[in-house]
N, C-alpha and C positions, 0 to 999 in steps of 0.2 A: 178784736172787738168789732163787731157789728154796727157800722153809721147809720143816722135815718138820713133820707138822702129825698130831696126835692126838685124833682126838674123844669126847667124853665127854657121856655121856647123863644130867640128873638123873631119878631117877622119884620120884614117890609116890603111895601105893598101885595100884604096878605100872602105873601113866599116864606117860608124858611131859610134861611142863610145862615144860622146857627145854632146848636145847641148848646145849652148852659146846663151844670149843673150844679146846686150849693149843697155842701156837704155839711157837716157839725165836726168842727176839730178841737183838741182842747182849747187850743186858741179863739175861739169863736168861729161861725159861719165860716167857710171858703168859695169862692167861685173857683168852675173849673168850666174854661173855656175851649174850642175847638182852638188852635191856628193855622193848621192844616191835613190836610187827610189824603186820600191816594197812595199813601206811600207803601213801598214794596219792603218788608222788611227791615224798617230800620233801624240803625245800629245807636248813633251816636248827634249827636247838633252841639253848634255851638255858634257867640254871636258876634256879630260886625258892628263898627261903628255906623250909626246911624239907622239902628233897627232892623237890617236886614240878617239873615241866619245863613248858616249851613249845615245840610243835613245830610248823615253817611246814608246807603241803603245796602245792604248786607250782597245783592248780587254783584253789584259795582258800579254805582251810581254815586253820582257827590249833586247834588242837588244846590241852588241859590236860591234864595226863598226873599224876596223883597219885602219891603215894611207895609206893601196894599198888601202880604199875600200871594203876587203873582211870583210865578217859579221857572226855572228853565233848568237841565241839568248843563254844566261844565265838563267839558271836556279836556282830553290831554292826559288820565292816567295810566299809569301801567296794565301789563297783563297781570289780572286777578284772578286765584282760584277759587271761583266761587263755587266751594263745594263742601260737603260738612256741613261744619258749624264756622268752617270759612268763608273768607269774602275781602268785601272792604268796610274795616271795621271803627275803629276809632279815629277821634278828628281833636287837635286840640289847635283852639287859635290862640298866640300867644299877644301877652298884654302891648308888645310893641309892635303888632300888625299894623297898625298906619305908617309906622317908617318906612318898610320896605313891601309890605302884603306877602307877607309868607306865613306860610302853612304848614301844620304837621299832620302825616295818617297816617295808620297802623292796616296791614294789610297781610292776607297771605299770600306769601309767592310762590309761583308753581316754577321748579326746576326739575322738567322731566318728567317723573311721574311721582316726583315728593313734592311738599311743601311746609314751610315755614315763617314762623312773623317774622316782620320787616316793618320799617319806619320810612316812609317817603315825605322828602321835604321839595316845597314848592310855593313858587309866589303866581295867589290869582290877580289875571290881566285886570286893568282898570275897567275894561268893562264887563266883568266878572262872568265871561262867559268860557274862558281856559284856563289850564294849567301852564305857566310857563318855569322854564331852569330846574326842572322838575330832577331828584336825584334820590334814589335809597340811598339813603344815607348808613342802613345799620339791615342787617340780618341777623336773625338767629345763627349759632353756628353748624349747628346739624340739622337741617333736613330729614322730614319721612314722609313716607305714605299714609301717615294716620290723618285722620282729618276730624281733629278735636282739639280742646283744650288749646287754645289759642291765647289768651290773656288777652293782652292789645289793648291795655290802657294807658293815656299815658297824662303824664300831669307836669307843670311847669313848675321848677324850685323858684323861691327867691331871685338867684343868680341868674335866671333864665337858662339854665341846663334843664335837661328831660330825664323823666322817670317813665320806663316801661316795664308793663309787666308782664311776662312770659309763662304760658301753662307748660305744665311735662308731657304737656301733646299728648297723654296716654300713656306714657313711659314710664310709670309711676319711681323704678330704683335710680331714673335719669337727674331729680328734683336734688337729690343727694350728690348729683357729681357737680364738682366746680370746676371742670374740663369740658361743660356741655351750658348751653342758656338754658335748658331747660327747667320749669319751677322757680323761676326765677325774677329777682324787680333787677334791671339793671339803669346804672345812671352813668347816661352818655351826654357828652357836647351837642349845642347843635349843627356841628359837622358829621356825628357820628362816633368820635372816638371814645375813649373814657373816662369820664370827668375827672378833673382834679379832685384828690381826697378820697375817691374811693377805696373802701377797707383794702387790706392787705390779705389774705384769707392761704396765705401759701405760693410753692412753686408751683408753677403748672397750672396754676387756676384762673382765668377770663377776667380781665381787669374790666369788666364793666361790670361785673354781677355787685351790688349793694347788699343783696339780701337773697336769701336760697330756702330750699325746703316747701314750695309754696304747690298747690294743686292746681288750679286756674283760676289767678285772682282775674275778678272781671271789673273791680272798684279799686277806683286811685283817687287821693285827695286828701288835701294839705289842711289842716283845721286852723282856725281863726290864729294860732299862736306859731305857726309856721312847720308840727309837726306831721309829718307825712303816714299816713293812712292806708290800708288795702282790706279789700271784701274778695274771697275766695269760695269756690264754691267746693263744700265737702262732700263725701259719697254719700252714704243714706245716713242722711243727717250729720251734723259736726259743720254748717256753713259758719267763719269763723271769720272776725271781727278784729286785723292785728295792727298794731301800734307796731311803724316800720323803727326799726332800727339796724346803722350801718353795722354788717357785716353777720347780722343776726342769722340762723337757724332757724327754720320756724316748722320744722321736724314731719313735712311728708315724704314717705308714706308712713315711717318709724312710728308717729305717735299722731293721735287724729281722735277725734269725736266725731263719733259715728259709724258706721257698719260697711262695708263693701255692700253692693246692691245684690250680693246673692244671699248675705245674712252672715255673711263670717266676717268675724272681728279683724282689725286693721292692725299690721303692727304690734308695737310692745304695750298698747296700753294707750293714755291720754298726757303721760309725764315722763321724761326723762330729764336729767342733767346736760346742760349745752345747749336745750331746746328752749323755743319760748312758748311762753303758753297765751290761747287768744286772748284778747281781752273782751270778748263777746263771742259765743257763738250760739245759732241758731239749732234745733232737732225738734221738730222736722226742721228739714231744710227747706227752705223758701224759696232755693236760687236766688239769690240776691246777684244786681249788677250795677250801673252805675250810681253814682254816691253824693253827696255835696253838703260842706257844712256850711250852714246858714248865717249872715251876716246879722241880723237882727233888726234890716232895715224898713220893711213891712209891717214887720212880728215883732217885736223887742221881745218878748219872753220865748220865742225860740233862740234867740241868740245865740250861734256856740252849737247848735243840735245839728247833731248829723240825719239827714235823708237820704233812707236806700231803697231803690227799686226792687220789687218779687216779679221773676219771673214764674213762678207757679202758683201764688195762692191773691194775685191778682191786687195788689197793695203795693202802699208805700209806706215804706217801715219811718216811723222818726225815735231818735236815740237821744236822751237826755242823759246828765249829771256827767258825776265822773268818780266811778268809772262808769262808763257809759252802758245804757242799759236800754231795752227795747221802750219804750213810756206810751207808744200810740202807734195804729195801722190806721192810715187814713185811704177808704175803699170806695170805690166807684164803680160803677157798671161800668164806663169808660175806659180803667186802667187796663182791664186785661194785662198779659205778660208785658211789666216793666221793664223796658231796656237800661232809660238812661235818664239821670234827675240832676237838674242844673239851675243855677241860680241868676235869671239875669238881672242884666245892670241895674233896673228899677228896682230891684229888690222882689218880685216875683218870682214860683216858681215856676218850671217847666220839667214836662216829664215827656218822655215819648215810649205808645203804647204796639207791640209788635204784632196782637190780635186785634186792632182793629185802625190800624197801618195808620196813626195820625199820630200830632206833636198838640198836647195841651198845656195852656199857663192855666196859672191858681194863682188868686188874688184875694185881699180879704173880701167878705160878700157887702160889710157895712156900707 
């Protein structure tokens, strides 16, 4: 649906220094601020105590972004194959970063002339301008030459173990194998290994995978009641919307909503037995990517609502009730392709936009 949307210029001393702009949400007015711009590509942010941020950039940059604004990139990571729709892609800071200042990211590594996602863990220096004890902790288990379908998101449980999720790289019958990560959410330690409790799924099969059958989720996230979440992106149409559960199927390439993009139908159909079915999907498909449900500390009547990013039709999707259902696209000239939508500490949003290389908050406009 269509917003009417009103721009507002700040100056000082007769300069521009930002642009605002207030949109109409169900919720009332929104402000939709600049915080920063220049960026090449970026993937993923997330924030530090006392205001400051980090931001991924998809060639392989990790950027520090301070609370004036000012920015410098950090140094110290690995080699990256920034190629594709690879790079350096996801970033999660976990809640006990002031203990020790460690970090998680999600990357492609190049071995040879394949590559594959990988998880590097690392603590930035005090003064936040390296990477030190930096260590991949977790590879995919096979390697290729495709350079797609990457997942690379990753999310923090309860316990402080990690949730990643893994595309079938293009490999579409690979999502189906539990001898392979591909298609895959897997929940590892954060050393690496395989979390305690993870399903049993057979001999032979990758004791980190949690969950299988998946296309390339590019959205990870935990809702207000502790259950864990993924946004995947479907072929021509069938973007789907699944409530994870351990040890679940979630039936690509077998069963899917939506069409191959040459127009022939996917699989057996949109149902099978042992499969699970979305519990939302999108056609057309939006490319939706990163996701976050909403605290209700702003907004009390979002409370609970999930926020997804479109990467193609220039919005931010918000999903109410339950079961959960599309209810509001909140659009901006600004948004251009959604990467990535996060919620910080003050209870504002933040989105980062990939066509017009910046990181904006949203605030109420009252």
């Amino acid at each position: 649906m269509l917003r009417s949307v009103l721009l507002v210029l700040v100056l000082s001393n007769a300069q521009p220094v930002a642009a605002q702009e207030v949109v109409t949400t169900d919720a009332g007015p929104a402000r939709i601020s600049q915080v920063v711009g220049d960026l090449d590509t970026p993937w993923a942010f997330g924030f530090l105590p006392g205001g400051a941020m980090l931001v991924t950039e998809r060639p392989g940059r990790l950027l520090y972004i301070a609370a004036d604004g000012s920015r410098h990139e950090i140094v110290g990571l690995p080699e990256i194959a920034a190629r594709g729709q690879g790079g350096l892609l996801d970033l999660l800071i976990p809640l006990d970063f002031s203990r020790n200042r460690e970090i998680f990211l999600t990357f492609s590594e190049p071995h040879g002339r394949t590559v594959g996602t990988a998880v590097l863990r690392a603590r930035l220096s005090d003064d936040n301008r390296h990477l030190r004890n930096t260590s991949t902790i977790f590879r995919m288990s096979e390697f290729s030459d495709l350079e797609r379908h990457f997942g690379s998101r990753l999310a923090e449980a309860p316990d402080r173990t990690l949730f990643v999720t893994i595309g079938e790289r293009g490999d579409r019958p690979s999502a189906q194998d539990l001898q392979r990560h591909n298609g895959s959410i897997v929940h590892i330690t954060r050393d690496g290994g395989p979390a305690p409790g993870n399903p049993d799924l057979g001999a032979d099969t990758l004791p980190e995978i949690w969950s299988f059958g998946h296309r390339n989720p590019q959205g990870l996230a935990f809702d207000l009641n502790g259950q864990l979440w993924a946004i995947e992106h479907g072929a021509r149409g069938g973007d789907e919307l699944n409530r994870i559960r351990k040890g679940a199927n979630y039936g690509w390439p077998v069963i899917a909503y939506g069409r191959h993009y040459s127009g022939l139908p996917i699989g057996e159909g949109t149902h099978k037995p042992g499969m699970e079915q979305p519990e939302f999907y999108w056609d057309p498909s939006i490319a939706p990517s990163g996701m976050t449900f909403y605290s209700g500390r702003l907004w009390p009547e979002w409370r609970g609502d999930l926020f997804v990013g479109s990467l193609k039709f220039d919005y931010i999707s918000r999903l109410e009730g339950s079961p959960l259902r599309e209810a509001e696209q909140i659009q901006t000239p600004q948004a251009g392709r959604v990467r990535d939508v996060r919620e910080a500490p003050d209870g504002s949003l933040f989105f980062l936009s990939v066509d017009t290389g910046a990181l904006y908050r949203i605030t109420p406009a009252q």
